[in-house]
C-alpha positions in Angstrom: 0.0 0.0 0.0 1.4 3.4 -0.9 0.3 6.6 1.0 -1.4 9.2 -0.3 0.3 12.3 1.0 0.3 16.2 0.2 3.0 15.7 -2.6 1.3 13.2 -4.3 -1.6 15.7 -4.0 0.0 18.4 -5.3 1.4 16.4 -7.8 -2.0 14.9 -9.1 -3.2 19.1 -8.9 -0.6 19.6 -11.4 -1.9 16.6 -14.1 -5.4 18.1 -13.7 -4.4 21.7 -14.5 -2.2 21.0 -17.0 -5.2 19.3 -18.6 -3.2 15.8 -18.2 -6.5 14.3 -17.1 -9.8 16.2 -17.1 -10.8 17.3 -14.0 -13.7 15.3 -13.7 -11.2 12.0 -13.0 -9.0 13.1 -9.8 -8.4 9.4 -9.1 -7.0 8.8 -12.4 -4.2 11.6 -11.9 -4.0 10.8 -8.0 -2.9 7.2 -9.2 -0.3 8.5 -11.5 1.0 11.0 -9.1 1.4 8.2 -6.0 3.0 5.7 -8.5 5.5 9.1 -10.0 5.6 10.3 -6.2 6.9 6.8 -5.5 8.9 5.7 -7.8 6.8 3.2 -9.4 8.3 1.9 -13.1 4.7 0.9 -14.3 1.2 1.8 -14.3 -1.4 -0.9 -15.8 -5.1 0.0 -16.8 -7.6 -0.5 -19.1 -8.8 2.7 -19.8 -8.1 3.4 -23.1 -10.3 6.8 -22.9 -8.3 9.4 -20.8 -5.3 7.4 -19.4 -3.8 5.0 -21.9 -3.6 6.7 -24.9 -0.4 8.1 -26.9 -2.3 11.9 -26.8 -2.8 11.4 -22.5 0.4 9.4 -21.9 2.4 12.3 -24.1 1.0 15.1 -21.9 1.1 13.1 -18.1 4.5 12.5 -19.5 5.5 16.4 -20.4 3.6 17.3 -17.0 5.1 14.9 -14.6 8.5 15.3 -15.9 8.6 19.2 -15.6 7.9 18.9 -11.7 10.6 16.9 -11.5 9.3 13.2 -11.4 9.9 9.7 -13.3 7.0 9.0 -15.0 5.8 5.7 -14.9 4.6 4.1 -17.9 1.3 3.8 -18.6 0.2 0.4 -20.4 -2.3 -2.0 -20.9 -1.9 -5.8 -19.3 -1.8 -6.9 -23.2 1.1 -4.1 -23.5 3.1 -4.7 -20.1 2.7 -8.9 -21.8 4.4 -8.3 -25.3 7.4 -6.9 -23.7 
């Protein structure tokens, strides 16, 4: 379990504003931020809508990286598999 604290807050405030993820899915850029905040490599999901997608992974990417975090990568079980 990996704790939600006020970085990986601030963090996930960052993805939203920078229109990483819409506003409407804090969770979805909470759970990036904890895994960046952490140092987690990887990231799985299914959703293909606002998460895993090369437009959504590009800007959590760009956003992540210029507040100074590792991002993880973002990836479907099928895509984590082929590696």
């Amino acid at each position: 379990m990996l704790d939600i604290d006020d970085e990986a807050r601030s963090l996930a405030e960052c993805i939203i504003t920078g229109k990483g993820i819409p506003a409407n899915y804090p969770e979805d850029a909470l759970h990036i931020a904890v895994a960046a905040v952490n140092h987690i490599d990887v990231v799985m999901t299914w959703n293909f809508a606002h998460l895993n997608n090369p437009f959504t992974r590009r800007a959590i990417r760009r956003i992540v990286e210029n507040e100074g975090y590792v991002c993880p990568e973002i990836c479907s079980p099928d895509e984590l598999l082929e590696v």
